[in-house]
C-alpha positions in Angstrom: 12.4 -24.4 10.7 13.0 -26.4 7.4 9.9 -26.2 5.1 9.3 -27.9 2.0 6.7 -26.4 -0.1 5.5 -28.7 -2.6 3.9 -29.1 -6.2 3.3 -25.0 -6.2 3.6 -22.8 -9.6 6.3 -20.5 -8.8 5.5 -17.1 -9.9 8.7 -14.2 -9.5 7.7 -11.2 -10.7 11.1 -9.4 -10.1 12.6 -12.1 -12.6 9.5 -12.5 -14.3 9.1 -16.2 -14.5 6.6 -18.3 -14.1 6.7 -22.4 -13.4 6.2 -25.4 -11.2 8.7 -26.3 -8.7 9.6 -27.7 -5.5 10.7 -24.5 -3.0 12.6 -25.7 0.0 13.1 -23.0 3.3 15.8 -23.6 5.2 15.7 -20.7 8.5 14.9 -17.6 7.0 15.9 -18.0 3.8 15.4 -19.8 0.7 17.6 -22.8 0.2 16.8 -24.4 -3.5 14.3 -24.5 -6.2 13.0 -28.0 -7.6 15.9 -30.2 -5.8 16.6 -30.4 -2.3 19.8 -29.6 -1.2 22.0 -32.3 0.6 21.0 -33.0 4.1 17.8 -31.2 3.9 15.5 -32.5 6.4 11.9 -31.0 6.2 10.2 -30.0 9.9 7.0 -29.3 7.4 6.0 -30.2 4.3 3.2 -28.1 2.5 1.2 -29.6 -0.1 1.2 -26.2 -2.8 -0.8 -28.3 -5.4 -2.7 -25.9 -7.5 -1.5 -22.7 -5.0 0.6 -20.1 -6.8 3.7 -19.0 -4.6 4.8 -15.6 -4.7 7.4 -13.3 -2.5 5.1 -11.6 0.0 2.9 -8.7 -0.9 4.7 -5.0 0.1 2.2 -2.7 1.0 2.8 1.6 0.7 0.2 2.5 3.0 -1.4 1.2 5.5 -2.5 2.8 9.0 -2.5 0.7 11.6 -4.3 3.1 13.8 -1.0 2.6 17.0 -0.3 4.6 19.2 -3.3 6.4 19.6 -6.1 5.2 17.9 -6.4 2.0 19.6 -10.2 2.1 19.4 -10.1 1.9 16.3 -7.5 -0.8 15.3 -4.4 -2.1 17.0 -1.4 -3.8 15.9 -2.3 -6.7 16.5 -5.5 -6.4 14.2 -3.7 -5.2 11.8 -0.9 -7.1 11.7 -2.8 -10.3 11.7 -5.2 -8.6 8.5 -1.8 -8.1 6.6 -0.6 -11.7 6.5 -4.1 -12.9 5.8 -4.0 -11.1 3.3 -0.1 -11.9 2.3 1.1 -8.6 3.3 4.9 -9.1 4.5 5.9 -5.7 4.3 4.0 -2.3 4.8 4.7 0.8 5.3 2.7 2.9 7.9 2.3 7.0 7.7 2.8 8.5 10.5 -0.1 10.3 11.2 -0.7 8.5 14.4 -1.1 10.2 17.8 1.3 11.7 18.6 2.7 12.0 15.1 5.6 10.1 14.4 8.2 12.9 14.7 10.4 12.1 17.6 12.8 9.0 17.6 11.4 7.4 20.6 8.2 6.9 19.0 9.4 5.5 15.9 11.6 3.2 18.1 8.9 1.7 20.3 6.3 1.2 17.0 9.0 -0.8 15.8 9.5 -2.8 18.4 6.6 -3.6 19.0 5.8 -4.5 15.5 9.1 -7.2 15.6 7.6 -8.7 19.0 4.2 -10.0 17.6 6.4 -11.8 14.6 4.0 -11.4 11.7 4.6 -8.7 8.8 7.4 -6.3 8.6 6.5 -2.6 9.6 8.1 0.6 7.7 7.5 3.3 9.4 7.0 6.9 7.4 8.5 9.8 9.8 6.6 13.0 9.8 8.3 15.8 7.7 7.0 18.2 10.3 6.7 19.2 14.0 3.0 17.6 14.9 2.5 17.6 11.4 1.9 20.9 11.4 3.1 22.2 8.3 5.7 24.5 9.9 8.7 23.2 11.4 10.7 20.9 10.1 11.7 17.5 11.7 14.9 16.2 12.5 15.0 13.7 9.7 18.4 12.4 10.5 17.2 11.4 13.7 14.3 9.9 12.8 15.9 7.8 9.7 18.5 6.3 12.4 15.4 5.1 14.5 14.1 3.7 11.8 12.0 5.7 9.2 12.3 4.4 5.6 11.0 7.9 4.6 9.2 11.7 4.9 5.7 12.2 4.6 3.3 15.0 5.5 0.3 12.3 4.9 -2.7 14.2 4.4 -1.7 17.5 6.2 -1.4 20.7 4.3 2.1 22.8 4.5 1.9 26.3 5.6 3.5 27.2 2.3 5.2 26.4 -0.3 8.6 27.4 1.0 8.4 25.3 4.3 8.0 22.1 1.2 11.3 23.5 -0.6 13.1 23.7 2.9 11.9 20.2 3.4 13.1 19.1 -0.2 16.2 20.9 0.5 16.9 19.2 3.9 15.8 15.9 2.9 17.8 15.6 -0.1 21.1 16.7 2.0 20.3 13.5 4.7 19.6 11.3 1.0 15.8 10.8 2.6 13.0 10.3 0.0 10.0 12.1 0.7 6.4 10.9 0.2 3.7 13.3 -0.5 0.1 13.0 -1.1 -0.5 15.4 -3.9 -3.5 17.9 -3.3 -3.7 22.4 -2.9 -5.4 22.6 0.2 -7.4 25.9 -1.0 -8.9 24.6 -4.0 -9.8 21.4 -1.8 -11.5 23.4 0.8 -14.5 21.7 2.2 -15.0 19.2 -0.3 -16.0 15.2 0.1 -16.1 14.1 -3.4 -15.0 14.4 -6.9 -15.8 17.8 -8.2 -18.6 16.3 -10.7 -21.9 15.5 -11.8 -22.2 12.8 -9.1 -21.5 15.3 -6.5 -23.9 18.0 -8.0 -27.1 15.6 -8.1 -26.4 14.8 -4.8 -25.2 18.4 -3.4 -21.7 17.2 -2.1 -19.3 20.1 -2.2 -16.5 19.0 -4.2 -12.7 18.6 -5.1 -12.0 19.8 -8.5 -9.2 17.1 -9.8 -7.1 20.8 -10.5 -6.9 20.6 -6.9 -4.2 17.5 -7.7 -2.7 18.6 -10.8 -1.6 22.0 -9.0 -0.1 20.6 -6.6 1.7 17.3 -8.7 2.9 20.6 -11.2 4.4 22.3 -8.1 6.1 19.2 -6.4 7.5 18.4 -10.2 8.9 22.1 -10.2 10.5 21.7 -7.0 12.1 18.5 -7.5 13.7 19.7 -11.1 14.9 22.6 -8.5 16.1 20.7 -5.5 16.9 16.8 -7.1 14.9 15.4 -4.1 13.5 12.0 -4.4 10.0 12.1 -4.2 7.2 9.5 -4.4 3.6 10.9 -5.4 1.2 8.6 -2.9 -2.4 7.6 -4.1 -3.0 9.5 -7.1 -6.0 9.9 -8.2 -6.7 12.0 -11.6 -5.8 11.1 -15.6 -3.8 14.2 -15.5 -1.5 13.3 -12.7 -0.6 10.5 -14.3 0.1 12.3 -17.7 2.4 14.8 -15.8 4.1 11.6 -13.8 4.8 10.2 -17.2 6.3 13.4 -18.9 8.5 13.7 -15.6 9.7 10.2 -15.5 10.5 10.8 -19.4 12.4 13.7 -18.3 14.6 11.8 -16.0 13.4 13.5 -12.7 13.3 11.3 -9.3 9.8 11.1 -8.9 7.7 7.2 -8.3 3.9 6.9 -7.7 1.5 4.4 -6.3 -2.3 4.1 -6.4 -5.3 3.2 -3.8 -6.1 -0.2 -5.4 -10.2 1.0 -4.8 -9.2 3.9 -7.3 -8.4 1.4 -9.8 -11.6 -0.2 -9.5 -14.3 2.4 -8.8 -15.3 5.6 -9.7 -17.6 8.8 -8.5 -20.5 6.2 -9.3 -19.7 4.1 -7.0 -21.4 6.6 -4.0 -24.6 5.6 -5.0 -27.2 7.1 -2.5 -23.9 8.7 0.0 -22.7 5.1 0.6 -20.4 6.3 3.7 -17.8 3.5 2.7 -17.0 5.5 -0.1 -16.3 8.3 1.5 -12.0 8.2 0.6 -9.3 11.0 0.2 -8.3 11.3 -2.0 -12.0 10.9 -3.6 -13.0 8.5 -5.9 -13.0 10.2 -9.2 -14.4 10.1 -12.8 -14.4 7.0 -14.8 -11.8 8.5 -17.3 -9.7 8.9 -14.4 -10.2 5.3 -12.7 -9.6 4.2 -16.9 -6.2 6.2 -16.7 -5.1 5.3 -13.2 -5.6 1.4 -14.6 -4.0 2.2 -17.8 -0.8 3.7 -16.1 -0.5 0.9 -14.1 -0.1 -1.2 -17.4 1.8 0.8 -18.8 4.2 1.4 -15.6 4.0 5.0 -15.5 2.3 4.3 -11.5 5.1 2.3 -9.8 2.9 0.3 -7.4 -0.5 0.0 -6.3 -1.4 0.1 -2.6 -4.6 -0.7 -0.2 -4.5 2.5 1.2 -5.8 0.3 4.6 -7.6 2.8 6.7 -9.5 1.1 9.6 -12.2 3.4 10.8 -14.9 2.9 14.1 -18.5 2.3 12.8 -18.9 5.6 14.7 -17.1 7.0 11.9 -19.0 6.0 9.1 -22.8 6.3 10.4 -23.2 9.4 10.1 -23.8 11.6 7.0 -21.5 11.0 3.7 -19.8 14.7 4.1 -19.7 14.3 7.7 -18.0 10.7 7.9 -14.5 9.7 8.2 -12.4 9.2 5.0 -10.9 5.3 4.7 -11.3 2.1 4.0 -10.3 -1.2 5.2 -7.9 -2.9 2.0 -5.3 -5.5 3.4 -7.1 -8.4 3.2 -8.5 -7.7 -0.8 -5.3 -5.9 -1.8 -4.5 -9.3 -3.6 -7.8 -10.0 -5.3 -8.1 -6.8 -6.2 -5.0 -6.4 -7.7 -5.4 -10.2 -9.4 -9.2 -8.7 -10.8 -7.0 -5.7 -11.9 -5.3 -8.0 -14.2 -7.3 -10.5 -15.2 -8.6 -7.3 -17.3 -5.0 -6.3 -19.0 -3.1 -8.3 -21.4 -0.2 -8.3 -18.9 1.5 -11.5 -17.7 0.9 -12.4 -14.2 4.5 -12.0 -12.7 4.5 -8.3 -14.7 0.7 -7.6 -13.0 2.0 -9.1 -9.6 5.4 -7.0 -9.5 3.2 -4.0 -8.4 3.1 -5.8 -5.4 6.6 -6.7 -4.9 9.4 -5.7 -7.2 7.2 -2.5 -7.7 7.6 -1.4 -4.1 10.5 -2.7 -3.0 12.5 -0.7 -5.5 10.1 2.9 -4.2 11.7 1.7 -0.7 15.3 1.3 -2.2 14.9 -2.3 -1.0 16.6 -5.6 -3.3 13.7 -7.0 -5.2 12.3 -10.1 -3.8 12.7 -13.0 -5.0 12.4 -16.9 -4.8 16.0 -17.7 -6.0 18.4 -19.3 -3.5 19.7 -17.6 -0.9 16.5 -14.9 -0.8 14.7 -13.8 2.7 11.7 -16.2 2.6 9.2 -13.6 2.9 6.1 -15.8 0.8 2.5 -16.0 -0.4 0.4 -18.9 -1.0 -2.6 -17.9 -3.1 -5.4 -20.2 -4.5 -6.1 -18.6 -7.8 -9.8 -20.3 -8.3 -11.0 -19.5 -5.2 -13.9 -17.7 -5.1 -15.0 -15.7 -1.6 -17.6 -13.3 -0.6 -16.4 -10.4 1.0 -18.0 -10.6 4.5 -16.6 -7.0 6.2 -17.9 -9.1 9.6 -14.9 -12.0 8.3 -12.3 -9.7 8.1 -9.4 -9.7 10.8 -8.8 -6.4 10.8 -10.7 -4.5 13.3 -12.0 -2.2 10.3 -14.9 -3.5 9.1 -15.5 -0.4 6.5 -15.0 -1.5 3.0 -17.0 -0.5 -0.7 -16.3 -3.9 -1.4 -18.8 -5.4 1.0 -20.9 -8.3 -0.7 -18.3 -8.6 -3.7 -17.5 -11.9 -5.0 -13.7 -12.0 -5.6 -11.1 -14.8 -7.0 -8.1 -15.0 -5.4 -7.6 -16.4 -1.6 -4.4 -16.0 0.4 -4.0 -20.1 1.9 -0.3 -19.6 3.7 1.6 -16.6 4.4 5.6 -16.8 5.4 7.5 -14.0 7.1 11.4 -14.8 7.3 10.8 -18.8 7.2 7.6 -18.9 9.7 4.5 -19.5 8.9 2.4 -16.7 10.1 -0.9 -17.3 8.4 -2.6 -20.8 7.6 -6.2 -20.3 6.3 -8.3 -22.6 8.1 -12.2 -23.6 6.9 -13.6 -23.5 3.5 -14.8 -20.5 0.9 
C-alpha cells in the first residue's frame, strides 16, 4: 500500500530533526520526504495536520503473558495495547510458562506474533534451564530461533559463578545478556523500598544496597569477562552513579528504566495502593530525581513500560501479598512526553529514548524517516488531553498507578512495515 501522510511535523530523533513535511510510504518502506516521487500514486492519504510523526516506539520490556498465562493476557491483547500505544517493536522476557529456553518455543512465539501483523516481537531467551539459576542454556540455539538476547528476568542465580559461566559462554556465541540487578539475600521477603514509607506502614523492605551489590558485582564481572550486558529497570541514585563511572571507563554495559520509576516514588503507595506494588519497588524521591536526571543526561540508555498485565485476582488482595506489575503500553508515550516536558531537552533528544535509544541496546540501525527506511511510524496528537480509564485500555491488564491521571499526548495512527495497524477512532 502507497500512503501519503500529509501536513505532519516530522520529528527523528536518531537525526535529531524536527520539521513539517509531506512523508510518502511506498510498501514497507519510506519512499520521500516533502515531494512525491515520480509515479507515486497514494491508495491513502492521511491528513497529519497538527499530529507529530515519529519512527515507532521500541519497547525493552514488556510481558505479554503467552504461552502460559493466557488468563491473564494474550497476544492478541497485547499486541493490539502496543500499537495503540505506538509500540512497533518490544521485546518480551522470557519468563513465560514454560520459560523460553528451548528453540521450539522461541519459534512458535514468533510466529505467532508475525501472524496477527501488528508490532514486532523480540523475544529474550532464558540464560537458564527453567530459569532455574543452575544450568545454563544452549544460547546458540536459542539466538538461531530467534532470541535477540539472555536474561534471567527476575530469577536469582544459584551463585555467582553459574553468572560468570554465563558471561563467559555468552560472550563466546557474541550474545548480550540482560540482567535485572538485585542480591536476592538482602531482598529476602521484601515489597517495598527499604524506607520510611515502608516502616509507617510495616512493609518489610528492600534496602536499595540490595541493587548496588549486585550492579557492583555484574560491573566486576564484565571488566573480567568483556560480556555485553544491559542493566534492565534500575531503580536507585546509586546504580546510576556506578552505570555512569562504568560507561566512563569504557566497559559494555547499557541500562533502561520502568518509565513509572521516573515518575513516582515510595509515596506514591499511599494507604497499600496494590497497583503499586512493582519490582523492582518504587523508591525514594532522590532516587526517582536521579533515575530522571540520568535519563537527561544519557547515562540510562532508554526508558521502558515495564508492561506487566496482571488478573484482578492478583491485585485484591493485601499490598505484600499481591502480584508485582503494572500495565504501561498504552502511557509509555505520555509518560515519557510528561517526562520531558520537565527537562530542558529537545523533543527528538527526549523521544530517542524511545527509538534510537533502544534500537542501538538491540544492535538494531536506528530508525529513521529518511528514504529508503522500514516504515515502522507513530502518529501522536501532542495537545490531546485523555483520562486514563484502566477499563479503556486494550490490554487485558487493567492494573495501572496511573488510573484517573490526566495525560497529554494521544497516539492517532500507528504503522508497522507500511500498514496501518492502529487508527484511533472517537474523541478524548
Amino acid at each position: 500500500m502507497n500512503l501519503h501522510l500529509r501536513g505532519g511535523t516530522l520529528i527523528d530523533p536518531g537525526a535529531g530533526t524536527e520539521r513539517q513535511a509531506d512523508l510518502f510510504v511506498a510498501g514497507e518502506r519510506i519512499a520521500a520526504v516533502g515531494t512525491a516521487p515520480s509515479g507515486f500514486v497514494a491508495d491513502r492519504t492521511i491528513d497529519a495536520q497538527g499530529l507529530m510523526v515519529m519512527p515507532g516506539l521500541i519497547d525493552l520490556s514488556a510481558r505479554l503473558r503467552e504461552p502460559g498465562f493466557e488468563y491473564r493476557a494474550t497476544l492478541e491483547s497485547e499486541l493490539a495495547a502496543a500499537v495503540a500505544g505506538g509500540v512497533t517493536r518490544l521485546v518480551c522476557p522470557p519468563d513465560t510458562d514454560p520459560p523460553l529456553d528451548e528453540p521450539g518455543l522461541v519459534e512458535m512465539l514468533t510466529r505467532r506474533a508475525a501472524s496477527l501483523k501488528l508490532a514486532r516481537v523480540h523475544p529474550l531467551g532464558a540464560l537458564t534451564q527453567g530459569l532455574e539459576g543452575e544450568r545454563l542454556t544452549e544460547m546458540a540455539e536459542l539466538a538461531e530461533a530467534g532470541c535477540v538476547a539472555f536474561s534471567q528476568d527476575d530469577r536469582p542465580f544459584a551463585n555467582l559463578t553459574v553468572l560468570l559461566r554465563a558471561l563467559q559462554y555468552a560472550t563466546t556465541f557474541s550474545q548480550a545478556v540482560w540482567l535485572r540487578p538485585e542480591d536476592a539475600g538482602l531482598a529476602r521477603g521484601g515489597v517495598a523500598h527499604d524506607g520510611e514509607v515502608a516502616t509507617r506502614l510495616g512493609l518489610p523492605g528492600i534496602p536499595a544496597l540490595a541493587e548496588t551489590v549486585a550492579v557492583a558485582a555484574i560491573l566486576l564481572l564484565v571488566r573480567e569477562t568483556g560480556a555485553r550486558v544491559h542493566l534492565c529497570r534500575l531503580s536507585t541514585a546509586g546504580a546510576v552513579d556506578m552505570v555512569r563511572v562504568a560507561k566512563s571507563e569504557g566497559l559494555p554495559v547499557t541500562c533502561d528504566v520502568a518509565v513509572h520509576h521516573v515518575h513516582l516514588s515510595e509515596m506514591d503507595i499511599g494507604f497499600f495502593d496494590a497497583n503499586c506494588r512493582l519490582s523492582p519497588p518504587l523508591r525514594s524521591l532522590r532516587d526517582r530525581d536521579a533515575l530522571a536526571r540520568g535519563l537527561v543526561e544519557g547515562v540510562i540508555d532508554a526508558v521502558c513500560s515495564d508492561h506487566a498485565p496482571v488478573d484482578e485476582d492478583g491485585k485484591q488482595m493485601p499490598f505484600g501479598e499481591a502480584e508485582p506489575g503494572a500495565t504501561g503500553l498504552e502511557l509509555l508515550l505520555p509518560l515519557t512526553l510528561k517526562w520531558a516536558a520537565a527537562t530542558s531537552l529537545s523533543l527528538p533528544a527526549a523521544l530517542a529514548r524511545l527509538t534510537s535509544g533502544p534500537a542501538a541496546v538491540l544492535g538494531l540501525e536506528a530508525p529513521g524517516l529518511g528514504p529508503g527506511a522500514v516504515a515502522d511510524l507513530c502518529m501522536f496528537d501532542p495537545q490531546a488531553w485523555w483520562r486514563v480509564e484502566p477499563a479503556a485500555l486494550l490490554s487485558q491488564g487493567k492494573n495501572t498507578p496511573f488510573a484517573g491521571y490526566e495525560l497529554q499526548g494521544r497516539v492517532r495512527y500507528t504503522v508497522v512495515a507500511g500498514r496501518v495497524v492502529h487508527e484511533a477512532t472517537g474523541t478524548i
